[in-house]
Short mmCIF file of the C-alpha atoms (twelve columns), coordinates in Angstrom:
data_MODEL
# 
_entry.id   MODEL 
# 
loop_
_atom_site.group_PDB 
_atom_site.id 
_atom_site.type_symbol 
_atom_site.label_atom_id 
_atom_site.label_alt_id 
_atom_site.label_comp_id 
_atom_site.label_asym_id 
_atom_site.label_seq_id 
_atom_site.Cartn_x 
_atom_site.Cartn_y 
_atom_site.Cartn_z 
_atom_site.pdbx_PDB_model_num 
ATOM 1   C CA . UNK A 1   94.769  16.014  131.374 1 
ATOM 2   C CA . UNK A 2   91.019  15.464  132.039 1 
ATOM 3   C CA . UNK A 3   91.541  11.814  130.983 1 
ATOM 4   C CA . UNK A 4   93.933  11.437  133.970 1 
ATOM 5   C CA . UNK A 5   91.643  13.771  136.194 1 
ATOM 6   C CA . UNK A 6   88.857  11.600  135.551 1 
ATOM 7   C CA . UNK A 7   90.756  8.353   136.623 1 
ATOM 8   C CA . UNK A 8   91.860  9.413   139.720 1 
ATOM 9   C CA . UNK A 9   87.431  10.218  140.870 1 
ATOM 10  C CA . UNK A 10  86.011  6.603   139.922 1 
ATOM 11  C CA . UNK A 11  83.211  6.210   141.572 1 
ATOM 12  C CA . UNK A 12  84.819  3.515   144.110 1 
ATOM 13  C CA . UNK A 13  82.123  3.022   146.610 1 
ATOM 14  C CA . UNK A 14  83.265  1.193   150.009 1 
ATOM 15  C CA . UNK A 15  82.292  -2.747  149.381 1 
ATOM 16  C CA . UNK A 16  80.014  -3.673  152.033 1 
ATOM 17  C CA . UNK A 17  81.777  -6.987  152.373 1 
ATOM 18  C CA . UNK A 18  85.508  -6.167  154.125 1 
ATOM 19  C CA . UNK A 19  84.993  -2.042  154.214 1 
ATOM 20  C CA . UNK A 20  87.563  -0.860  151.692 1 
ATOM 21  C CA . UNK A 21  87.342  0.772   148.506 1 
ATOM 22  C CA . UNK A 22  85.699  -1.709  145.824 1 
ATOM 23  C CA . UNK A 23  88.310  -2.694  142.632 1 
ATOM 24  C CA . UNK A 24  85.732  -3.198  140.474 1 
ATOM 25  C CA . UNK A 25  86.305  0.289   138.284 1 
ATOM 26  C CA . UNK A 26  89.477  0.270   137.904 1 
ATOM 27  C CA . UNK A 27  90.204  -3.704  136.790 1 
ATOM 28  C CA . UNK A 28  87.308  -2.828  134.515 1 
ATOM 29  C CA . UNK A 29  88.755  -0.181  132.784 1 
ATOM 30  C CA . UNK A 30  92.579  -1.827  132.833 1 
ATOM 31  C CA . UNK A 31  90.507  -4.955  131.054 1 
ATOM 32  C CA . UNK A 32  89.074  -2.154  128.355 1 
ATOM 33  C CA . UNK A 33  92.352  -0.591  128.396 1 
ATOM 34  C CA . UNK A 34  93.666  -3.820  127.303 1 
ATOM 35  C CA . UNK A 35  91.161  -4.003  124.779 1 
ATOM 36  C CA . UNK A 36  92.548  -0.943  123.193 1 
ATOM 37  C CA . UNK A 37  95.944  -1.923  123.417 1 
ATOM 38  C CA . UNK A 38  94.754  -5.270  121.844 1 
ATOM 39  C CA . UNK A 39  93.538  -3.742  118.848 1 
ATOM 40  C CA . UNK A 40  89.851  -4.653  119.738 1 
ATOM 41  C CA . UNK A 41  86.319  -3.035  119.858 1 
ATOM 42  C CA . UNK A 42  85.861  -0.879  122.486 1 
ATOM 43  C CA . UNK A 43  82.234  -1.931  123.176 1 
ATOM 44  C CA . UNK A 44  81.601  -5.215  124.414 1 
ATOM 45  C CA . UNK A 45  78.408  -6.841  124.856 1 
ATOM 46  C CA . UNK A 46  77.463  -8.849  127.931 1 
ATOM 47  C CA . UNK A 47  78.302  -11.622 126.845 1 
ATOM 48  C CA . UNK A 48  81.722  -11.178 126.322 1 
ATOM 49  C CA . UNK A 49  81.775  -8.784  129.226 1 
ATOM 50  C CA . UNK A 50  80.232  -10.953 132.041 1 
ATOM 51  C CA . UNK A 51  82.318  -14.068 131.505 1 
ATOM 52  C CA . UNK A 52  85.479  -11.972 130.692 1 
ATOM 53  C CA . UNK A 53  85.526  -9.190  133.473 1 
ATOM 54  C CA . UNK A 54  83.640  -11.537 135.985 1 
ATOM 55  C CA . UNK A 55  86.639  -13.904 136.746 1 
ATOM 56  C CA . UNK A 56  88.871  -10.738 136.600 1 
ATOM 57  C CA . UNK A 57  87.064  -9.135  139.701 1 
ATOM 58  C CA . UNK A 58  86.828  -12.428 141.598 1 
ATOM 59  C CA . UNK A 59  90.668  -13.452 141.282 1 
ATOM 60  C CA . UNK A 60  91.576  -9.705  141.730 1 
ATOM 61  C CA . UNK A 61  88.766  -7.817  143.418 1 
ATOM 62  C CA . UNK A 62  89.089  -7.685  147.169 1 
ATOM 63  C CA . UNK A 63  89.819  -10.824 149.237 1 
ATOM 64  C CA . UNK A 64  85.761  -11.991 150.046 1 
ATOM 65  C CA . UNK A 65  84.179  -9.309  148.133 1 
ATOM 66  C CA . UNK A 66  81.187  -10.068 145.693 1 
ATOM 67  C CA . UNK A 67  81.592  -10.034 142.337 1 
ATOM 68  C CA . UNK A 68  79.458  -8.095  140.490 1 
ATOM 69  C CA . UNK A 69  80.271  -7.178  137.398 1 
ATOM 70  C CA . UNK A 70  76.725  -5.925  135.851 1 
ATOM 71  C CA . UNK A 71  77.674  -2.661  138.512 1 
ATOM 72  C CA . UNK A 72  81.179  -1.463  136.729 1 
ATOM 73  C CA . UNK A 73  78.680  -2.384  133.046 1 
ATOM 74  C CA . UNK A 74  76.362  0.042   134.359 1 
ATOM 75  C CA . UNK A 75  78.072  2.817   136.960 1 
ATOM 76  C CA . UNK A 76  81.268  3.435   135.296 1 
ATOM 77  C CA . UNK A 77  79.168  5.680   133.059 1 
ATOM 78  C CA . UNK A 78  79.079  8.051   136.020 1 
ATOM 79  C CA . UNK A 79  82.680  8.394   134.913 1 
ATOM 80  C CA . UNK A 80  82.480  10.058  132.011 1 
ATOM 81  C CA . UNK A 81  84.412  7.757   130.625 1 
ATOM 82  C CA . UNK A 82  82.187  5.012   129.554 1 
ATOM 83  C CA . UNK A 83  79.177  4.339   127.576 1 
ATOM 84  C CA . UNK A 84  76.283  1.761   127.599 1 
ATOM 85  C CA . UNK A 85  74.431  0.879   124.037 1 
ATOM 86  C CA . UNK A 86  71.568  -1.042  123.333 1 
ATOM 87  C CA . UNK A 87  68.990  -0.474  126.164 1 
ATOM 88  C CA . UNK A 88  66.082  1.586   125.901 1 
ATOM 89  C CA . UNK A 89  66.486  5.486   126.420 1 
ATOM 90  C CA . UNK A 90  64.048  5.343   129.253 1 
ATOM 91  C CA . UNK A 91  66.649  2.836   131.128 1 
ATOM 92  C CA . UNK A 92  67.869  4.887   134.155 1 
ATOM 93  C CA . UNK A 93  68.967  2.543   136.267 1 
ATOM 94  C CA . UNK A 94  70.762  -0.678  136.404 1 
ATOM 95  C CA . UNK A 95  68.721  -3.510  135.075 1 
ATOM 96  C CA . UNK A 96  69.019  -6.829  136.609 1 
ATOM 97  C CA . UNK A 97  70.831  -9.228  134.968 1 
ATOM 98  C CA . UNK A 98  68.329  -10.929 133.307 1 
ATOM 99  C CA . UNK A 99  67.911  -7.653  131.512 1 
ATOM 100 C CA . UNK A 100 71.305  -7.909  130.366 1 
ATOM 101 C CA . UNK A 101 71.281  -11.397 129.489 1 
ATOM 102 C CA . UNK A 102 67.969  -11.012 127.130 1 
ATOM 103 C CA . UNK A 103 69.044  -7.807  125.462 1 
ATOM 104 C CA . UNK A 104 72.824  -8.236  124.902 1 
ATOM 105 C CA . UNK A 105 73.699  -4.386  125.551 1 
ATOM 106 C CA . UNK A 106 77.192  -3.014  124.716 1 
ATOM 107 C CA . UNK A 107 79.523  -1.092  127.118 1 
ATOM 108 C CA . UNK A 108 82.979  0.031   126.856 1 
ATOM 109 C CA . UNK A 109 84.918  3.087   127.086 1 
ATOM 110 C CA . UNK A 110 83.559  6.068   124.948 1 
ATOM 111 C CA . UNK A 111 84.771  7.365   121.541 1 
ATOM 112 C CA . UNK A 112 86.587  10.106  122.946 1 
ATOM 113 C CA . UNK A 113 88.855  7.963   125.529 1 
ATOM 114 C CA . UNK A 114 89.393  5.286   123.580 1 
ATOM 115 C CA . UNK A 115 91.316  7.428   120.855 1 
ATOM 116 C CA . UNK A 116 92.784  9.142   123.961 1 
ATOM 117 C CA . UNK A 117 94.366  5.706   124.853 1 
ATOM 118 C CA . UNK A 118 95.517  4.374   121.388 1 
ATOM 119 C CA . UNK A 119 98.300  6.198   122.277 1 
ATOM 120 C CA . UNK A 120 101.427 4.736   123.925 1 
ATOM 121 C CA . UNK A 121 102.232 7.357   126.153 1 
ATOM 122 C CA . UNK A 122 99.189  8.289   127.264 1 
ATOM 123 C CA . UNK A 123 97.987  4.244   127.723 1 
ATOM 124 C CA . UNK A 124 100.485 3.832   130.450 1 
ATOM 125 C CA . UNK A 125 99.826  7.222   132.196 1 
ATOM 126 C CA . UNK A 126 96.491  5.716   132.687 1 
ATOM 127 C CA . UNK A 127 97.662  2.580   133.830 1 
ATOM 128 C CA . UNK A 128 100.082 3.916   135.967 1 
ATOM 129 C CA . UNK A 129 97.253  6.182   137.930 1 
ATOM 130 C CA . UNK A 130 95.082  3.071   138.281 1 
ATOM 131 C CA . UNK A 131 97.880  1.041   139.534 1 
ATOM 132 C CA . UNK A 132 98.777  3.563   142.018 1 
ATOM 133 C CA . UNK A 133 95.247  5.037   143.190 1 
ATOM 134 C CA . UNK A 134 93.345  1.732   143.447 1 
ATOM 135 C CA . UNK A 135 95.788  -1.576  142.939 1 
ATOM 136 C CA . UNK A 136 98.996  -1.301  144.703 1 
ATOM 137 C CA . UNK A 137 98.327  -3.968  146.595 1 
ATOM 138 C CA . UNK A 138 97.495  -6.754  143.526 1 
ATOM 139 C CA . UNK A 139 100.801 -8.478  141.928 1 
ATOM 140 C CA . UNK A 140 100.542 -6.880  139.110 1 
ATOM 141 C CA . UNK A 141 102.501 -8.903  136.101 1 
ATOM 142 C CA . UNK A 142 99.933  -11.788 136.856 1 
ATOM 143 C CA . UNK A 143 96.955  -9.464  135.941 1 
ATOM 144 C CA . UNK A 144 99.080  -8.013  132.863 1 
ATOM 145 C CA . UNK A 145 99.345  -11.798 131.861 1 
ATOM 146 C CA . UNK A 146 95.443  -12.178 132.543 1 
ATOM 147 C CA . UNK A 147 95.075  -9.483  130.555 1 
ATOM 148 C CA . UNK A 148 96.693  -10.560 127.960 1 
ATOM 149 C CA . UNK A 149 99.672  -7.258  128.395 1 
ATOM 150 C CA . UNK A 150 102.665 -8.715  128.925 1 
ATOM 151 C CA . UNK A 151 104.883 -6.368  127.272 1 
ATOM 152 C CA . UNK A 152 104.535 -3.925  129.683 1 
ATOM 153 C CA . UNK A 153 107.053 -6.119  131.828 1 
ATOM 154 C CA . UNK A 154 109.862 -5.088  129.800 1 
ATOM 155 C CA . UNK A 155 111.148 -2.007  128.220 1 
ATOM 156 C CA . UNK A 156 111.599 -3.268  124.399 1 
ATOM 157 C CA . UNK A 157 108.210 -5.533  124.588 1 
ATOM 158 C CA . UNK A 158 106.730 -8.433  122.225 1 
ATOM 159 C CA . UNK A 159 107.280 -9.280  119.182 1 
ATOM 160 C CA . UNK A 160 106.017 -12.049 117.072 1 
ATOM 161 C CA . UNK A 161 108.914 -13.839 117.686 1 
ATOM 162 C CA . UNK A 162 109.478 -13.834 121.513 1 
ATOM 163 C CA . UNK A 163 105.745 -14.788 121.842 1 
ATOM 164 C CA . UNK A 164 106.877 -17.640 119.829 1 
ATOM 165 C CA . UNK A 165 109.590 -18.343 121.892 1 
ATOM 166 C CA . UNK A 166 107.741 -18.202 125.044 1 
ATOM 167 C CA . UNK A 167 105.393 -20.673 123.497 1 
ATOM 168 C CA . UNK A 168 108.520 -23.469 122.671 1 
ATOM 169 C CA . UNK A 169 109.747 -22.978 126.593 1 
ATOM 170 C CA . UNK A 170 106.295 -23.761 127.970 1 
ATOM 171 C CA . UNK A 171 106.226 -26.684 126.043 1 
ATOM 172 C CA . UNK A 172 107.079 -29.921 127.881 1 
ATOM 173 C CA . UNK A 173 110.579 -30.981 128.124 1 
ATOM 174 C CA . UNK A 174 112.282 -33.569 126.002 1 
ATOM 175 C CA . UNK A 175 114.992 -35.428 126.829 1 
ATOM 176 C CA . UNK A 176 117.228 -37.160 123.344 1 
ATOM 177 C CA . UNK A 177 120.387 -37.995 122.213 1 
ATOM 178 C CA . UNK A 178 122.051 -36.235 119.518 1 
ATOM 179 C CA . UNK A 179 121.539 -32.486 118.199 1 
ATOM 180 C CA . UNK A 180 119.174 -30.012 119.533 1 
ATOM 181 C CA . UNK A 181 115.934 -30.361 117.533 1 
ATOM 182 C CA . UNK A 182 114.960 -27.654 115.600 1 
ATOM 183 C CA . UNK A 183 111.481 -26.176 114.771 1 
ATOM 184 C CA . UNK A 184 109.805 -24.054 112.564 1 
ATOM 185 C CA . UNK A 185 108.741 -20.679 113.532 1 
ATOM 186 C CA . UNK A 186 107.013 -17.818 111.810 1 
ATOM 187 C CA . UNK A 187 107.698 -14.573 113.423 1 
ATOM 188 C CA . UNK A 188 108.217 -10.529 112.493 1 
ATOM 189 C CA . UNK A 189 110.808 -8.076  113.846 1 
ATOM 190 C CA . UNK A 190 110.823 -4.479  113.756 1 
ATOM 191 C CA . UNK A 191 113.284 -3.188  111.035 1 
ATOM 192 C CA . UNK A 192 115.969 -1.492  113.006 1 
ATOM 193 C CA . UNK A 193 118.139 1.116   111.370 1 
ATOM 194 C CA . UNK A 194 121.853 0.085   111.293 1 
ATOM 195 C CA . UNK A 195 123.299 3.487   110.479 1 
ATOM 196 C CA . UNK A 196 121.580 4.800   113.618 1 
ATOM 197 C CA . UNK A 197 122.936 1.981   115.629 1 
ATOM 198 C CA . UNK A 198 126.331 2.679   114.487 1 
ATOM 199 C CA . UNK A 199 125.881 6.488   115.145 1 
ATOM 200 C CA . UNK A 200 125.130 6.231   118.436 1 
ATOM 201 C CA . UNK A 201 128.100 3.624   119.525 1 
ATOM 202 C CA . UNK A 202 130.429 5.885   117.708 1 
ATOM 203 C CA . UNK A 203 129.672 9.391   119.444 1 
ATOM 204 C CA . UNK A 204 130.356 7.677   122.567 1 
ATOM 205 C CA . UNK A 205 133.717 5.833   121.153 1 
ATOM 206 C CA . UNK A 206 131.595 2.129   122.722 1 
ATOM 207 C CA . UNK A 207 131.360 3.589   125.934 1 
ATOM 208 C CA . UNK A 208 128.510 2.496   128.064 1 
ATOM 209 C CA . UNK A 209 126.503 5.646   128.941 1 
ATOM 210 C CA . UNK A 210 125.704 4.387   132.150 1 
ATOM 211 C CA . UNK A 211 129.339 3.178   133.508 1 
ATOM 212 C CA . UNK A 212 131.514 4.376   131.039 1 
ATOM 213 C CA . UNK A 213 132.862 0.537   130.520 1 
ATOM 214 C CA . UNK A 214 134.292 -0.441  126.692 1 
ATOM 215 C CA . UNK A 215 133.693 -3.916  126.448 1 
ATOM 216 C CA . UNK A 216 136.302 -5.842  124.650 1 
ATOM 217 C CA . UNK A 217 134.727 -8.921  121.613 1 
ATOM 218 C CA . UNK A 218 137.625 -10.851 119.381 1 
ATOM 219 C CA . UNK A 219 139.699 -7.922  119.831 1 
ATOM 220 C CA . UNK A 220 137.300 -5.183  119.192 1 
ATOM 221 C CA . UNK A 221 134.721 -2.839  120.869 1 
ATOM 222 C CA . UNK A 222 131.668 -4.047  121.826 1 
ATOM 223 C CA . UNK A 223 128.301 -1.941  122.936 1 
ATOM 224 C CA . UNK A 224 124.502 -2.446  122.277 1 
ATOM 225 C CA . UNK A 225 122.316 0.563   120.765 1 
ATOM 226 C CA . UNK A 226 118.790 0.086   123.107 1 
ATOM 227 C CA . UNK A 227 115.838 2.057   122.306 1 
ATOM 228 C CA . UNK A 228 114.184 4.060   125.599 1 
ATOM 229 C CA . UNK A 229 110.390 3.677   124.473 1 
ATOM 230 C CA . UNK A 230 110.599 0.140   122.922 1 
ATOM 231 C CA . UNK A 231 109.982 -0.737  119.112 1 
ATOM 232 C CA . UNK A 232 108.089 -3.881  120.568 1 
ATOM 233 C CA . UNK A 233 104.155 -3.820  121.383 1 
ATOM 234 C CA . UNK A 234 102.536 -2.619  122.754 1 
ATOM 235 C CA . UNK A 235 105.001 0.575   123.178 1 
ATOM 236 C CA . UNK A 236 105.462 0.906   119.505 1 
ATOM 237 C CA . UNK A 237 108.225 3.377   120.138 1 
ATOM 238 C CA . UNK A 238 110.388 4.774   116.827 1 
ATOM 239 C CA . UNK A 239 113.286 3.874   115.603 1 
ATOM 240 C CA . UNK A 240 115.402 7.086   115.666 1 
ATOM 241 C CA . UNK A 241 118.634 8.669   117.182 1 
ATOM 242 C CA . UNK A 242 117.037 10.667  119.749 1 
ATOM 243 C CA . UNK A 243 115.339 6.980   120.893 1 
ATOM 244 C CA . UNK A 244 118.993 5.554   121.542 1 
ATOM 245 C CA . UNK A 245 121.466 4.967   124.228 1 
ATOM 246 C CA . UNK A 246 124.970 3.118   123.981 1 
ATOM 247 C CA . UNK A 247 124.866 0.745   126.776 1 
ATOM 248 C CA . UNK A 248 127.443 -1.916  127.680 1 
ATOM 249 C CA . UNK A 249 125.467 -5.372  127.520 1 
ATOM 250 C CA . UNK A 250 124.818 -5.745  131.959 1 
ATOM 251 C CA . UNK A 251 122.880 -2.191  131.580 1 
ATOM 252 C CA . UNK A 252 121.238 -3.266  128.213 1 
ATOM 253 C CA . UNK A 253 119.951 -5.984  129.928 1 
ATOM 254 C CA . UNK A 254 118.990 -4.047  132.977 1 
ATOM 255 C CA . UNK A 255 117.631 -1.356  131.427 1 
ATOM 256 C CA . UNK A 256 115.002 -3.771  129.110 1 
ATOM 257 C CA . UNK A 257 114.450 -5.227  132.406 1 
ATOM 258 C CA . UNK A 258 113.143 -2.460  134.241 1 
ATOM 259 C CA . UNK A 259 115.537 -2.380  136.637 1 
ATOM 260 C CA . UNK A 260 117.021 1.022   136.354 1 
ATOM 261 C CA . UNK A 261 115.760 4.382   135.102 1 
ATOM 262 C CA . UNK A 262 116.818 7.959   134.419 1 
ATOM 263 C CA . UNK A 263 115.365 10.632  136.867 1 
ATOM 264 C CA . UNK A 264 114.174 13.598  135.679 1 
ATOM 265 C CA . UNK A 265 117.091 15.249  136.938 1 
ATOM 266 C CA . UNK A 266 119.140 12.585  134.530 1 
ATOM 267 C CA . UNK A 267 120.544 10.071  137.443 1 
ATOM 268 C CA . UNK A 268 120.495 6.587   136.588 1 
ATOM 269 C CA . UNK A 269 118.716 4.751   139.936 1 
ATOM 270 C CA . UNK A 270 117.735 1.411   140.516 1 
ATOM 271 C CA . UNK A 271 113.850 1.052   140.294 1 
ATOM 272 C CA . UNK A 272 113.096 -0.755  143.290 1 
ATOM 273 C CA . UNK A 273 114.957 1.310   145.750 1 
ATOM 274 C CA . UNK A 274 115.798 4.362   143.705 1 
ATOM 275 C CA . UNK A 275 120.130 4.106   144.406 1 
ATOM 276 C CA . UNK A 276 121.779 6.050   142.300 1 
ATOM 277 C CA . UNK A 277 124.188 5.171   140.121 1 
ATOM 278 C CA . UNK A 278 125.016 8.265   138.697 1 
ATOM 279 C CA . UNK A 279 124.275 10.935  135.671 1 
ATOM 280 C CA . UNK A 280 123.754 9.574   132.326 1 
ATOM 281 C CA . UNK A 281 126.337 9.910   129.867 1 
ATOM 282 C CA . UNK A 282 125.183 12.581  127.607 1 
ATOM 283 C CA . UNK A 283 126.878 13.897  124.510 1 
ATOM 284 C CA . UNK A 284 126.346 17.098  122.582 1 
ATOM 285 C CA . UNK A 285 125.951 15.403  119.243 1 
ATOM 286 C CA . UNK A 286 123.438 12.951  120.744 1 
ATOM 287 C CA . UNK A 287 120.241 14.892  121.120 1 
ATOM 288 C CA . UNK A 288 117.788 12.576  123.318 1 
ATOM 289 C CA . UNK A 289 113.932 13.382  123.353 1 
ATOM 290 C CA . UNK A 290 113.111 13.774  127.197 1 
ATOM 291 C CA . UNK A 291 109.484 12.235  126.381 1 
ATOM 292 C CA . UNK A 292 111.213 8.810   125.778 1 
ATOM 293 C CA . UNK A 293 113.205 8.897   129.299 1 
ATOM 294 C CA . UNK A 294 109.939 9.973   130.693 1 
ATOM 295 C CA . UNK A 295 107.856 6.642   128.784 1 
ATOM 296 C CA . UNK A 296 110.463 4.459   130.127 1 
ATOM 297 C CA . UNK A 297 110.899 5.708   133.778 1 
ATOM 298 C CA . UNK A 298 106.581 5.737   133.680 1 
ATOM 299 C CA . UNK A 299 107.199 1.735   132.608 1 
ATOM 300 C CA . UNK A 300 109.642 1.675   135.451 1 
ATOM 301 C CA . UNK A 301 107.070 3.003   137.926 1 
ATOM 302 C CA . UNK A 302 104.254 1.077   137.367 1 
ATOM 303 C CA . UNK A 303 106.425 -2.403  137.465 1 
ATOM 304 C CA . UNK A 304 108.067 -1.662  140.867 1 
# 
């Protein structure tokens, strides 16, 4: 993909500073990334950009490097990924920042990528490459939390109600006698369909897929239906058979978690060290589509 092809050239000139490859590119683009995953405008003017990316480059950029952020504004459209709006046509070459400042230009990613990257799977290809050309050496969930993406730490991702409940743990602690107190919430879930739930539990008589376990609950058996690509955002998987696997509730919980994967070969492995646990459980009347083992062992990769 040229997308991808593009990604991997950024312009990543050596910072004069400590002698390594600059970060200032590619945290740029995961912050427009994020933008698009967000829902946002693609083009931001400076001063959103300035006061936004700025902070971003001198908490991740490299250890006693300068931040600069009017140079990723300006040079990332020697990407061909990017675009600049609102200078004058005879502007060829960065402007100083008082430029900037007094004409409030717009930059972001171009028309073209940015309806590239509305797209799930192709999203966390690119943030996948960026991670693993340019940042591997940045702890990454803190910058996803930055950047306002933490459901890329998990498999099923947000919804409206576990941002809500992250929001009630955060809050300080109370200590009381009596019953728990209860609060209000507003929240949304995606619809899940129970017939497909049951479907899938019942080709594989509760058997976990992964270990082959049958869990026993008040004299009955117990598995849990998860979804590969995540109904949650921002993964916005769907809510189909070929999305399903029975799992026993230890690999549910692992497998949300990141923690294992399914090769392409179909081995179940342990993300941060790849040991296999053996070939996934497959059944003939469970079809799976392939591209949702491949989201979910891409969400693997770029978390380990």
């Amino acid at each position: 993909m040229e997308l991808l092809a593009r990604l991997a050239k950024l312009g990543t000139d050596r910072d004069t500073t400590v002698g390594e490859p600059s970060r200032h590119q590619p945290l740029t683009l995961l912050w427009a990334i994020a933008r698009i995953a967000a829902g946002a405008s693609r083009l931001a003017p400076w001063s959103v950009f300035q006061p936004e990316v700025g902070p971003l480059l001198s908490e991740y950029g490299l250890p006693g490097s300068k931040v600069t952020p009017e140079y990723p504004f300006w040079h990332l459209q020697g990407s061909g990924l990017w675009e600049v709006r609102g200078l004058d046509e005879d502007v060829t070459s960065m402007p100083p920042v008082r430029i900037l400042t007094d004409t409030q230009p717009k930059a972001g990613l171009s028309p073209e990528v940015a309806g590239l990257l509305r797209e799930p799977g192709t999203r966390l290809e690119a943030m996948l490459l960026l991670r693993n050309h340019y940042l591997q050496d940045i702890d990454l969930q803190s910058l996803f939390d930055r950047l306002g993406m933490a459901g890329y730490s998990t498999a099923d991702g947000l919804t409206d109600s576990s941002e809500d409940e992250r929001a009630m743990r955060t809050a300080p602690p109370e200590r009381a006698a009596g019953a728990t107190q209860r609060r209000k919430t507003t929240s949304s879930r995606p619809v899940r369909d129970s017939a497909i739930v049951s479907r899938v539990k019942e080709i594989y008589g509760f058997r976990c897929q992964v270990c082959d376990t049958v869990l026993q609950y008040k004299r009955k058996p117990y598995s849990e239906a998860a979804h590969i690509h995540g109904l949650g955002k921002p993964h916005f998987g769907p809510d189909e058979l070929h999305n399903l696997l029975c799992l026993c509730a230890n690999h549910h919980v692992l497998f949300d978690g990141l923690e294992i994967y399914i090769d392409a070969e179909g081995v179940v492995r342990e993300t941060h060290d790849d040991r296999p646990l053996g070939p996934l459980r497959r059944h003939p009347d469970h079809p799976i589509d392939d591209k949702y083992i491949d989201y979910h062992r891409a969400l693997c990769m770029l978390n380990r």
